[in-house]
N, CA and C atoms as an extended XYZ file, in Angstrom:
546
Properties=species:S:1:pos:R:3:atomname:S:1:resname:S:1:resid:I:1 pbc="F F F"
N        83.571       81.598       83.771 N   UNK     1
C        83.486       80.165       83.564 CA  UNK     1
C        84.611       79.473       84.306 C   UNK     1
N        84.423       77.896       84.856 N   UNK     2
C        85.484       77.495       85.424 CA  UNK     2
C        86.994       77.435       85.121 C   UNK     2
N        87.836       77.657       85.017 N   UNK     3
C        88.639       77.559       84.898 CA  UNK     3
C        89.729       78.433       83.680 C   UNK     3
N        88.956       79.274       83.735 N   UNK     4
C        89.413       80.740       82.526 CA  UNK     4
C        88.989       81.830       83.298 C   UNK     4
N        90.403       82.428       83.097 N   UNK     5
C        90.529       83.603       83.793 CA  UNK     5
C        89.635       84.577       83.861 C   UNK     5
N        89.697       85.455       85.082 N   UNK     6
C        88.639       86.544       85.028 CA  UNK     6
C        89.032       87.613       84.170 C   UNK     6
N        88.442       87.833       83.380 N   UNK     7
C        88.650       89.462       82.251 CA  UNK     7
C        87.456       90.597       82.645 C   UNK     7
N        87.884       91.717       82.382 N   UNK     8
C        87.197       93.051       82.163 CA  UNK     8
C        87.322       93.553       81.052 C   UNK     8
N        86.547       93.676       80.160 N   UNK     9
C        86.423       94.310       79.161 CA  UNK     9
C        85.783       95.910       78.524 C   UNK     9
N        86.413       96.390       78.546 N   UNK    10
C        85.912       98.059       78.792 CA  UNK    10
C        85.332       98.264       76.974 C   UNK    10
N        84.315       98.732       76.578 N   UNK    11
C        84.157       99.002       75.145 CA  UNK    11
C        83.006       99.599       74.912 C   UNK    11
N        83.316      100.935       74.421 N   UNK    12
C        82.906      102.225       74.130 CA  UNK    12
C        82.283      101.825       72.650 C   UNK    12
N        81.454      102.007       71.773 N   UNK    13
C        80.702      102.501       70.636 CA  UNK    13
C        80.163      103.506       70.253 C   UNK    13
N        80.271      104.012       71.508 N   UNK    14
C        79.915      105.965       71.441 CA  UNK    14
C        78.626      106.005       71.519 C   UNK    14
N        77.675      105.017       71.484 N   UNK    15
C        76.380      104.528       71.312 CA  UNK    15
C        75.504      104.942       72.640 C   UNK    15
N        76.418      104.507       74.022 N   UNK    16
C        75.544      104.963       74.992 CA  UNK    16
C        75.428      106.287       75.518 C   UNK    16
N        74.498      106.652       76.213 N   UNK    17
C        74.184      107.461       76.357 CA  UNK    17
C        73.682      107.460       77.820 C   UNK    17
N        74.144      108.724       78.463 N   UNK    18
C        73.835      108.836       80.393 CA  UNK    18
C        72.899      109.402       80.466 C   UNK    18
N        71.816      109.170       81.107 N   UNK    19
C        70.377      109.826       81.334 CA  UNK    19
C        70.326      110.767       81.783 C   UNK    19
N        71.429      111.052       82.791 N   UNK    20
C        71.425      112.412       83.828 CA  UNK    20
C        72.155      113.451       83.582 C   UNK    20
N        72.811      113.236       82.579 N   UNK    21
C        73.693      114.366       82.439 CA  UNK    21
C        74.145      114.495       80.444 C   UNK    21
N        74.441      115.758       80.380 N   UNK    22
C        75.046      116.046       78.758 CA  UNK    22
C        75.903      114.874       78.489 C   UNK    22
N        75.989      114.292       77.574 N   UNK    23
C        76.571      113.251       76.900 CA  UNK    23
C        77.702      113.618       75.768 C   UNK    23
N        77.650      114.787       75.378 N   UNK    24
C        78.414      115.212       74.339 CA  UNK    24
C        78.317      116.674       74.338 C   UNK    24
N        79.489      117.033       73.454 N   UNK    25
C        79.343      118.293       73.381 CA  UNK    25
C        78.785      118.745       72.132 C   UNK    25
N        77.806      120.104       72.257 N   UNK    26
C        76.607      120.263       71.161 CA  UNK    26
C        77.181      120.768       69.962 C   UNK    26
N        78.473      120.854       69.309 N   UNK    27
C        79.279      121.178       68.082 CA  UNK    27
C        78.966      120.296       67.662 C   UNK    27
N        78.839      120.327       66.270 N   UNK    28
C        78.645      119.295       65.792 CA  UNK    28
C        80.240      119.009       65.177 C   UNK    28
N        80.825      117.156       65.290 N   UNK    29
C        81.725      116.864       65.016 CA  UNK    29
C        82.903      117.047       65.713 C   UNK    29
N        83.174      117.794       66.751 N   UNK    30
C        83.779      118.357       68.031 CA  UNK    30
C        83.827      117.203       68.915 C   UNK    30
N        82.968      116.733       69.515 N   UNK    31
C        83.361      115.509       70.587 CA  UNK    31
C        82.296      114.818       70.868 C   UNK    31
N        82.316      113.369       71.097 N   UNK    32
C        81.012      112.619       71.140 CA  UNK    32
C        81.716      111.780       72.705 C   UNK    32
N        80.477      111.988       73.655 N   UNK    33
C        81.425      110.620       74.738 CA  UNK    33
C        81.062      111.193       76.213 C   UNK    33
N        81.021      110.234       77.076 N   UNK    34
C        80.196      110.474       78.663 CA  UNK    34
C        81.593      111.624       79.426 C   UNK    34
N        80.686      113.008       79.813 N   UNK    35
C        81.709      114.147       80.288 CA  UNK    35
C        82.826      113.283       81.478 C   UNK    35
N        82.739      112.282       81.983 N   UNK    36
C        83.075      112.145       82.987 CA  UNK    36
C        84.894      111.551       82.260 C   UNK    36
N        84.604      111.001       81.564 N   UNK    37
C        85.683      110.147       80.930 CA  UNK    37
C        86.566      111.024       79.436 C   UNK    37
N        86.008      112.458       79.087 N   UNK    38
C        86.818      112.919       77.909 CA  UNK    38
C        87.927      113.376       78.383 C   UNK    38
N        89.181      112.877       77.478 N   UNK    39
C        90.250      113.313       77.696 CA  UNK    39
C        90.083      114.860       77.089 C   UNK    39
N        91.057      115.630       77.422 N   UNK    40
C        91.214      116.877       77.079 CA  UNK    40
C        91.375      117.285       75.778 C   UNK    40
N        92.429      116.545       75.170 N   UNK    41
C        92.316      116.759       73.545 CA  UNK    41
C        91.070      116.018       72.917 C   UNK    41
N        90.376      115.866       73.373 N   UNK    42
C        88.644      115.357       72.768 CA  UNK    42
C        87.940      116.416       73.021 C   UNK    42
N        87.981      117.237       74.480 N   UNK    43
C        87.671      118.139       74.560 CA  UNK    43
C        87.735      119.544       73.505 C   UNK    43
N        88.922      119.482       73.422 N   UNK    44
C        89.612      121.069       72.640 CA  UNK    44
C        89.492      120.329       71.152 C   UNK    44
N        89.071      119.149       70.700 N   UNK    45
C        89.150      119.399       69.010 CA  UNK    45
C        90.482      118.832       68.702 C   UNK    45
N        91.637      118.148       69.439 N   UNK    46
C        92.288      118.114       69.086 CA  UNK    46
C        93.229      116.600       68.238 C   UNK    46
N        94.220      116.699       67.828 N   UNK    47
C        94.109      114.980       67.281 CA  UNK    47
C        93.998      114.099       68.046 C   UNK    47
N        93.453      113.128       67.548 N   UNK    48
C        93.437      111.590       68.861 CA  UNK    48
C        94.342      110.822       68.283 C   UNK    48
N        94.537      109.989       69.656 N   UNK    49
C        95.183      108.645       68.992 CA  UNK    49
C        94.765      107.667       70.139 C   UNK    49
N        95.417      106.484       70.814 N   UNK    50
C        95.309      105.955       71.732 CA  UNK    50
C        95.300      106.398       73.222 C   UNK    50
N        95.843      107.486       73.033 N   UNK    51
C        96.324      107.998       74.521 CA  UNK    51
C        95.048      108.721       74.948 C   UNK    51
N        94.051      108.993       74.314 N   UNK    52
C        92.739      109.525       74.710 CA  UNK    52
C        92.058      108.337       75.514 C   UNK    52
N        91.905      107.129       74.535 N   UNK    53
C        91.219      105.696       75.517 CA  UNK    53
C        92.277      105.571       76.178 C   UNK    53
N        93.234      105.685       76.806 N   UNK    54
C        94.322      105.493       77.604 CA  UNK    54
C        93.458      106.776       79.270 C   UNK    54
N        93.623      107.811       78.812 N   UNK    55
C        92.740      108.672       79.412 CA  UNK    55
C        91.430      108.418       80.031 C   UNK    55
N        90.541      107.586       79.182 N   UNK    56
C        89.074      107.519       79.402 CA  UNK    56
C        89.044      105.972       80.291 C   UNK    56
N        90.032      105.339       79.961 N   UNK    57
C        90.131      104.304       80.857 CA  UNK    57
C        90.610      104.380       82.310 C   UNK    57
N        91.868      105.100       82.208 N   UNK    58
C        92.295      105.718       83.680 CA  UNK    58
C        91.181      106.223       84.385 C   UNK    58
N        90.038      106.966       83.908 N   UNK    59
C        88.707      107.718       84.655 CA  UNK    59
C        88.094      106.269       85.023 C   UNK    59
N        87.737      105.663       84.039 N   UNK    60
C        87.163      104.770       84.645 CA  UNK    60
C        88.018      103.826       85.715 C   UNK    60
N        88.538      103.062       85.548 N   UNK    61
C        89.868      102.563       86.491 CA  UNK    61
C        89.557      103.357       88.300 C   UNK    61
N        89.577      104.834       87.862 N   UNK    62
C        89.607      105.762       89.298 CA  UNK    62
C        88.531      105.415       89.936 C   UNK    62
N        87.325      105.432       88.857 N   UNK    63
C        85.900      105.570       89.148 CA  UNK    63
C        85.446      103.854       89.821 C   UNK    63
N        86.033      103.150       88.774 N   UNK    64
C        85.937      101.402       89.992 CA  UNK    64
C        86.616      101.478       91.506 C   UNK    64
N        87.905      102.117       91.624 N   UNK    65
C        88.170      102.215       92.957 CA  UNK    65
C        87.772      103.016       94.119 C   UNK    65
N        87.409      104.701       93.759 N   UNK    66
C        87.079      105.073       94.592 CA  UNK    66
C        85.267      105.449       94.803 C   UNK    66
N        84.508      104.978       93.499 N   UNK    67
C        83.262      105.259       93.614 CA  UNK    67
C        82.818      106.358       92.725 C   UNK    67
N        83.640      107.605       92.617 N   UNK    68
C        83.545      108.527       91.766 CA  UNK    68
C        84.201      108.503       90.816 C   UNK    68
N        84.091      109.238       89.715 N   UNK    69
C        85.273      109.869       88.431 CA  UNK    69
C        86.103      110.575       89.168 C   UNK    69
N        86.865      110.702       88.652 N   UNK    70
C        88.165      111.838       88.782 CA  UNK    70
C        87.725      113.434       89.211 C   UNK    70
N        87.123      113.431       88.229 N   UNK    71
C        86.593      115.143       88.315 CA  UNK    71
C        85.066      115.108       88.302 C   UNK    71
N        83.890      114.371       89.371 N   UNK    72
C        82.720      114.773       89.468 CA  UNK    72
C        82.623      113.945       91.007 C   UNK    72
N        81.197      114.124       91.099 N   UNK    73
C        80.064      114.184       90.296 CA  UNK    73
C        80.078      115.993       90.104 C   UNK    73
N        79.875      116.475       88.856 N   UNK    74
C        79.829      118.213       88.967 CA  UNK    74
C        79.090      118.417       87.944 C   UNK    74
N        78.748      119.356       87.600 N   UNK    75
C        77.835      120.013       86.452 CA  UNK    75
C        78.811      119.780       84.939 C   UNK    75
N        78.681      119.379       84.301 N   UNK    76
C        79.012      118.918       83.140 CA  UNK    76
C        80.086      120.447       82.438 C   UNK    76
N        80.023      121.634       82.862 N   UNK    77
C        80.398      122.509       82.622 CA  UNK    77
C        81.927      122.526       83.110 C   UNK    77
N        81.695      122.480       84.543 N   UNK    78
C        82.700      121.975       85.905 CA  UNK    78
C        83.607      121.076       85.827 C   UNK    78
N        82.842      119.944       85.174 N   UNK    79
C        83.599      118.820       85.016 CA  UNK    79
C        84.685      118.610       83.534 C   UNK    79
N        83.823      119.475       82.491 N   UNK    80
C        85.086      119.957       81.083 CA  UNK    80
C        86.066      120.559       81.677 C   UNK    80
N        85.892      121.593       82.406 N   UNK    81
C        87.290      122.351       83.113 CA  UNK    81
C        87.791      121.646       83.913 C   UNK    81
N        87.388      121.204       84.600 N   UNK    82
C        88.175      120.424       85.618 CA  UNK    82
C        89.167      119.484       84.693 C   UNK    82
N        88.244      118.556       83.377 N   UNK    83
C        89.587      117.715       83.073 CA  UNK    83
C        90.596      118.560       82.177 C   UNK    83
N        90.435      119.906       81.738 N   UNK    84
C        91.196      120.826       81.363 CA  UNK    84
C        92.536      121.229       81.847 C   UNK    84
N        91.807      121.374       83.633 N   UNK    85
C        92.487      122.339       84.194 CA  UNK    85
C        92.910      121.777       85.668 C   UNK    85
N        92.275      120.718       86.430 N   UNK    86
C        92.525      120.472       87.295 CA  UNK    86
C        93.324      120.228       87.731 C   UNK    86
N        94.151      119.450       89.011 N   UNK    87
C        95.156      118.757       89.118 CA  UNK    87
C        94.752      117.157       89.284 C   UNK    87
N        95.202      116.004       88.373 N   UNK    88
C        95.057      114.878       88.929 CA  UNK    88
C        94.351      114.825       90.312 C   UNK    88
N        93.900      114.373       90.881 N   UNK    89
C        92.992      114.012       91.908 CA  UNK    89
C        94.274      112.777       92.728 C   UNK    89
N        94.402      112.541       94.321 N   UNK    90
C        94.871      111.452       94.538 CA  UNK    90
C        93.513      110.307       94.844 C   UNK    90
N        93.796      109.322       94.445 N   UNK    91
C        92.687      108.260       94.552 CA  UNK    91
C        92.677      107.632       95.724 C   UNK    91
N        93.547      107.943       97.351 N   UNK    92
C        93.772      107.455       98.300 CA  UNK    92
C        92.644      108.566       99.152 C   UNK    92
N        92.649      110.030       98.872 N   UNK    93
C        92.315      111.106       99.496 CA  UNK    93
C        90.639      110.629       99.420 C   UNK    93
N        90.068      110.194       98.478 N   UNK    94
C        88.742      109.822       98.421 CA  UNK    94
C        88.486      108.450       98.888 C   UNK    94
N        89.541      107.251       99.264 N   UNK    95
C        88.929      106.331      100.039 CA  UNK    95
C        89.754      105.872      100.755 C   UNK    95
N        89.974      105.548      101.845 N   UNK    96
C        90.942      104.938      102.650 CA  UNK    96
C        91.286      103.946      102.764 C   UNK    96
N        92.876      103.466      102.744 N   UNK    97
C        92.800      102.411      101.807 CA  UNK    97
C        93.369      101.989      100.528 C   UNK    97
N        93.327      102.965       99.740 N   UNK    98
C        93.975      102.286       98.459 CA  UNK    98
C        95.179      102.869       98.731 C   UNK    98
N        96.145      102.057       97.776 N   UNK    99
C        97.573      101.973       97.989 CA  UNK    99
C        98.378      103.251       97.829 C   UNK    99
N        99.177      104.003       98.101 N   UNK   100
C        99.299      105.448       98.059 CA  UNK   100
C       100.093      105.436       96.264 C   UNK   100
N       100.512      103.950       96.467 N   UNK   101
C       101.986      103.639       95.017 CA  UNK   101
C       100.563      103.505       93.311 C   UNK   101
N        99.314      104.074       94.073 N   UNK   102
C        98.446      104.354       92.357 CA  UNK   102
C        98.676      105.608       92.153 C   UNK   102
N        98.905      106.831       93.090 N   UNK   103
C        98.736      108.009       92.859 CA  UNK   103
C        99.613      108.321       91.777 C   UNK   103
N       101.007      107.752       91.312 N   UNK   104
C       101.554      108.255       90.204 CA  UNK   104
C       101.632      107.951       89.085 C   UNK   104
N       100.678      106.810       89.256 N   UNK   105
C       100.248      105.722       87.850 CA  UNK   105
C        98.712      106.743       88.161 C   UNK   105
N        98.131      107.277       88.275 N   UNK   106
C        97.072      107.933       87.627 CA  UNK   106
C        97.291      109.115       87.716 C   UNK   106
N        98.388      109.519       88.059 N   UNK   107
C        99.218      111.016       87.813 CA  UNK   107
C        99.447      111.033       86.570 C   UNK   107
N       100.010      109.746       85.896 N   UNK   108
C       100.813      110.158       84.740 CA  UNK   108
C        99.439      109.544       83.717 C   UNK   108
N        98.525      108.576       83.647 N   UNK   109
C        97.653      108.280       82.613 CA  UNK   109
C        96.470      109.582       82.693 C   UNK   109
N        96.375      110.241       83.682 N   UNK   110
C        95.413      111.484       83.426 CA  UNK   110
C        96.166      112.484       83.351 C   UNK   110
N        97.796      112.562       82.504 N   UNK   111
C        97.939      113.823       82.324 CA  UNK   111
C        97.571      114.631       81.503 C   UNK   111
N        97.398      115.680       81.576 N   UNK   112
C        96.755      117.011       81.038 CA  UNK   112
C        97.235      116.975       79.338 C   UNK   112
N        98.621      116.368       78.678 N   UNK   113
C        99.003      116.794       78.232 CA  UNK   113
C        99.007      114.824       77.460 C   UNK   113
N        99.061      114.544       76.168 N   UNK   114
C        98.575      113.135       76.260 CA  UNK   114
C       100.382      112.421       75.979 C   UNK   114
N       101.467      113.603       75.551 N   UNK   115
C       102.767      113.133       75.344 CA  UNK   115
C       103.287      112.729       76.872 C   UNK   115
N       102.873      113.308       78.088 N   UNK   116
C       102.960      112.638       79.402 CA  UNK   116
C       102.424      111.872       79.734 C   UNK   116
N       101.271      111.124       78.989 N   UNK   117
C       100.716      109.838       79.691 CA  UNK   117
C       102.157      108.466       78.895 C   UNK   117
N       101.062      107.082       79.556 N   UNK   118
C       102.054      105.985       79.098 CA  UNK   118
C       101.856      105.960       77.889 C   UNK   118
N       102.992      105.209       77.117 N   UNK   119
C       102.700      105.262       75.643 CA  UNK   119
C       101.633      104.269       75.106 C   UNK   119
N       100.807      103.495       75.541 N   UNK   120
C        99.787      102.468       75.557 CA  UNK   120
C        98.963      101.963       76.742 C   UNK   120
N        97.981      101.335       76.512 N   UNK   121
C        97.564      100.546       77.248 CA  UNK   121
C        98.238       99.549       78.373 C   UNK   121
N        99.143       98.991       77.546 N   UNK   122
C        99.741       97.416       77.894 CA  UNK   122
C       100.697       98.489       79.322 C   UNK   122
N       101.344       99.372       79.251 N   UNK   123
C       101.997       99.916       79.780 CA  UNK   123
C       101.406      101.017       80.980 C   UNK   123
N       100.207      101.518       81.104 N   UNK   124
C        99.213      101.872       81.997 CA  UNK   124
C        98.905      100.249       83.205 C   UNK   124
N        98.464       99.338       82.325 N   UNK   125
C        98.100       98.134       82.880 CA  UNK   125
C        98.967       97.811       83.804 C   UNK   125
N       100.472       97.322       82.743 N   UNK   126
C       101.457       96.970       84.280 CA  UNK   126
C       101.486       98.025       85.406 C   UNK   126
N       101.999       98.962       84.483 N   UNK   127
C       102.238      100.274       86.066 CA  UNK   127
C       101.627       99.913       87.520 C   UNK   127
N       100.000      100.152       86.862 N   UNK   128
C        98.759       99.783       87.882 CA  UNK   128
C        99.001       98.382       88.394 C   UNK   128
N        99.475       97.341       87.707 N   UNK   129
C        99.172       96.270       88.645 CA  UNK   129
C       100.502       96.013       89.170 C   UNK   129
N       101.954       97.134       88.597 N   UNK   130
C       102.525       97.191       89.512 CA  UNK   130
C       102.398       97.879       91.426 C   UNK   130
N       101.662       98.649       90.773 N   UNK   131
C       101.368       99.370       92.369 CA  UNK   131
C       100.679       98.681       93.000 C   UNK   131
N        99.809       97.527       93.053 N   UNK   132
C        98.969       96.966       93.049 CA  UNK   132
C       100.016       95.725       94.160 C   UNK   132
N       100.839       95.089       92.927 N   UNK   133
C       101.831       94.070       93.615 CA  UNK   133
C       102.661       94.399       94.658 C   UNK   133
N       103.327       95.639       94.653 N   UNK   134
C       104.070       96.521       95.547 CA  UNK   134
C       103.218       96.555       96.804 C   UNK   134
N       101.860       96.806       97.016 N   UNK   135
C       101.469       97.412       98.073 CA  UNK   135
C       100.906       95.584       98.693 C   UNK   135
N       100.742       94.812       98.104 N   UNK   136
C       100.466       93.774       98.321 CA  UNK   136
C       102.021       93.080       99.169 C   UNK   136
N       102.456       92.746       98.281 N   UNK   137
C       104.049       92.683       98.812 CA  UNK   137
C       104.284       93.029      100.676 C   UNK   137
N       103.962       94.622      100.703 N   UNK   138
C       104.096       94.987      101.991 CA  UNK   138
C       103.283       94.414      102.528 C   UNK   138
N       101.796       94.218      102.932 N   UNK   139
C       100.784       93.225      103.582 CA  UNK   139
C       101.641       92.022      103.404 C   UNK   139
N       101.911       91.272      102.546 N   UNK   140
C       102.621       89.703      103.064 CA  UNK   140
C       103.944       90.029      104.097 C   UNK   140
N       104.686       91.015      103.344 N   UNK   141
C       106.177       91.011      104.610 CA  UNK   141
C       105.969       91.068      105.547 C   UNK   141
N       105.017       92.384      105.773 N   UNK   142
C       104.663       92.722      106.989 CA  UNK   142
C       103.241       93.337      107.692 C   UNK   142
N       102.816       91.527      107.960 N   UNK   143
C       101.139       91.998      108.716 CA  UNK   143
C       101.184       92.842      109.247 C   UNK   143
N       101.417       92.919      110.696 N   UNK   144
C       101.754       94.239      111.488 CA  UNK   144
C       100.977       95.411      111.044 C   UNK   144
N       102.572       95.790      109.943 N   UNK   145
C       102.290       96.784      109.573 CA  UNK   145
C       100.899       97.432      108.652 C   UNK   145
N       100.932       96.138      107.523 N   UNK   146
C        99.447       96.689      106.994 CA  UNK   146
C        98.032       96.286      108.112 C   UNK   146
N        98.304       95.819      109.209 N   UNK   147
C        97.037       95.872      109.673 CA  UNK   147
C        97.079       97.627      110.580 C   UNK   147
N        98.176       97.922      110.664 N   UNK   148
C        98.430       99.185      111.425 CA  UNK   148
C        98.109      100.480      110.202 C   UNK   148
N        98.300      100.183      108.746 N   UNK   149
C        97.922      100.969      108.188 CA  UNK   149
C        96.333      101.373      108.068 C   UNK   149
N        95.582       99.597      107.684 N   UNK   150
C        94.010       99.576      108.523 CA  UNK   150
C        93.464      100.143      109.115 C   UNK   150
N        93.941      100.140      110.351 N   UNK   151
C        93.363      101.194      111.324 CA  UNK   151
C        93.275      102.381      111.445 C   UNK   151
N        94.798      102.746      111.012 N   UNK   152
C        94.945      104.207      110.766 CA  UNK   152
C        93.780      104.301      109.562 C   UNK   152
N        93.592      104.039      108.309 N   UNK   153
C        92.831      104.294      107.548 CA  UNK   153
C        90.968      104.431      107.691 C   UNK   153
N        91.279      103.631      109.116 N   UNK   154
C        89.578      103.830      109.630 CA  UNK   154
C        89.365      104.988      110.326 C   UNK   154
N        90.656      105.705      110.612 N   UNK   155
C        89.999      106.888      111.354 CA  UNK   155
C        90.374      107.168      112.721 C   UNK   155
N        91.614      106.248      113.040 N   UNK   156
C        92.323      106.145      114.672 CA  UNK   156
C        92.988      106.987      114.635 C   UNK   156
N        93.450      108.194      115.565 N   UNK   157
C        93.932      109.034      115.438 CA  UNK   157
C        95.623      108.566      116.281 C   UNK   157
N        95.931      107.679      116.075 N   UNK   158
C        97.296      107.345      116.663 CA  UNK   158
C        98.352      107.150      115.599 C   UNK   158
N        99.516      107.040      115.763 N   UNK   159
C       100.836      107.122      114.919 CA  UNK   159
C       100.730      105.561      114.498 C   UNK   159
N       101.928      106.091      113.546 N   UNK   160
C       102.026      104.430      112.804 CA  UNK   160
C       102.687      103.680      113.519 C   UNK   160
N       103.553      104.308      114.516 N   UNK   161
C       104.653      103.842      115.221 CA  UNK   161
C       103.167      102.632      116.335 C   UNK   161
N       102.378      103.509      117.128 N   UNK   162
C       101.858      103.150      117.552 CA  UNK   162
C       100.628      101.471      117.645 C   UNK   162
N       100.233      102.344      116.442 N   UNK   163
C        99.022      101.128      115.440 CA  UNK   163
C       100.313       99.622      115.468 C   UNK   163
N       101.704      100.054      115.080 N   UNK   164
C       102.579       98.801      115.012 CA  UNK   164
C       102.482       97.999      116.255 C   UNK   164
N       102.338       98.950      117.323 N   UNK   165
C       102.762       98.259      118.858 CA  UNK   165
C       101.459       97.626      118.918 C   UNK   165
N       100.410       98.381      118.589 N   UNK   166
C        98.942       98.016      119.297 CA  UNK   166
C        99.159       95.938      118.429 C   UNK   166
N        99.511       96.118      117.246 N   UNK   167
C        98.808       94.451      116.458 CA  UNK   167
C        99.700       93.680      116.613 C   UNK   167
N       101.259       94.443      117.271 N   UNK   168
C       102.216       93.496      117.776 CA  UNK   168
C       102.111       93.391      119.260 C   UNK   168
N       101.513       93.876      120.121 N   UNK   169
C       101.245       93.459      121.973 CA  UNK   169
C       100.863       92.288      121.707 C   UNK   169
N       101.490       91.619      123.119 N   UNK   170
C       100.810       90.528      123.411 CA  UNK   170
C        99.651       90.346      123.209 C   UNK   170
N        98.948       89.049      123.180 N   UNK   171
C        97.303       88.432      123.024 CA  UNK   171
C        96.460       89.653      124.749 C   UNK   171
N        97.305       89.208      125.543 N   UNK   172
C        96.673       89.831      127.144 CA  UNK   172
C        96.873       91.644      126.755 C   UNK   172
N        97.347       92.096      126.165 N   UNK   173
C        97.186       93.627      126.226 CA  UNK   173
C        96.082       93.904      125.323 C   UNK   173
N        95.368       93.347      124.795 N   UNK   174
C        94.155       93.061      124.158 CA  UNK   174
C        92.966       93.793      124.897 C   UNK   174
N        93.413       93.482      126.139 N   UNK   175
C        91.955       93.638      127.056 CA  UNK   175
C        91.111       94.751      127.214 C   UNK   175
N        92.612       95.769      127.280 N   UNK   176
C        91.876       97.192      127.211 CA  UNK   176
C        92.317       98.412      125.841 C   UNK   176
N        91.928       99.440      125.380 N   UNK   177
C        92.447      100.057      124.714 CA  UNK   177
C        93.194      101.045      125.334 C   UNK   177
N        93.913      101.613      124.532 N   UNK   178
C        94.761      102.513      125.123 CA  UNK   178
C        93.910      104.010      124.475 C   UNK   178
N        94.318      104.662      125.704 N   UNK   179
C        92.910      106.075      125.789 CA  UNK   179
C        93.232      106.789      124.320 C   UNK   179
N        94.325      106.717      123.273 N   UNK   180
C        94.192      107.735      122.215 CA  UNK   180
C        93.905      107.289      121.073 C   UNK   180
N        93.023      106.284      121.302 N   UNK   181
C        92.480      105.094      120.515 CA  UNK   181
C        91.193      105.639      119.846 C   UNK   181
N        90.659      105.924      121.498 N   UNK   182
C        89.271      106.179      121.481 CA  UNK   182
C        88.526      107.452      120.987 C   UNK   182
């Protein structure tokens, strides 16, 4: 609506259910909830508290930026171990592009262990939109450089040193590329 802020509201009832894949695990009373998003102690039976939706939000969070969950798309089997056992995932390695300063803000909200994640929500949130401001920050100081990161991120096989020279040349060196471009 005009003039009120944009919100996201994330909210689970345990109610839905994914068409394509196991939804829960078949114990009864053991764990209810989409494989892609259980934290580990949901997995193993173990106590909850906040730091599980702290967990299931970070998946999702990953899953808005890079397209996937954390640990799939995989066989629902694959994907329990994986959030068991895996290592954090970096969220830069799957799209090119995102800021490298999320990898330790979803290092620490998908840790394995829920006394290493943040102690809340409110505190996941800043982290993230600290990394967020940080990498922004660098694009305002220095165009240049984030347009040199750009490129590199599309797939140019030249140095950073380089990509700097290419968006700082003159307007006339424009004309042609330089051969390790191509």
């Amino acid at each position: 609506r005009p003039g009120r802020p944009v919100a996201v509201k994330l909210v689970d009832f345990g109610i839905a259910k994914a068409t394509d894949e196991a939804s829960s695990l078949t114990e009864s009373g053991v764990a209810v909830g989409t494989m892609a998003y259980l934290a580990p102690e949901v997995i193993e039976g173990n106590p909850l508290d906040n730091r599980d939706d702290e967990y299931s939000l970070a998946c999702a969070a990953f899953e808005l930026l890079t397209g996937t969950p954390p640990y799939g798309p995989a066989a629902p089997s694959s994907m329990l171990m994986a959030h068991l056992q895996a290592p954090v995932p970096d969220p830069a390695t799957r799209v090119a592009g995102i800021p490298p300063a999320l990898a330790p803000v979803f290092e620490r909200a998908l840790a394995k262990q829920p006394r290493d994640r943040f102690p809340d929500n409110a505190q996941f949130a800043a982290a993230f939109r600290a990394a967020l401001e940080e990498s922004l920050a660098l694009i305002r100081d220095d165009p240049a450089r984030a347009a040199a990161l750009w490129i590199k991120a599309e797939g140019a096989k030249i140095s950073n040193a380089e990509a700097v020279a290419i968006i700082r040349a003159p307007q006339n060196a424009w004309t042609t590329k330089p051969e390790r471009m191509l």
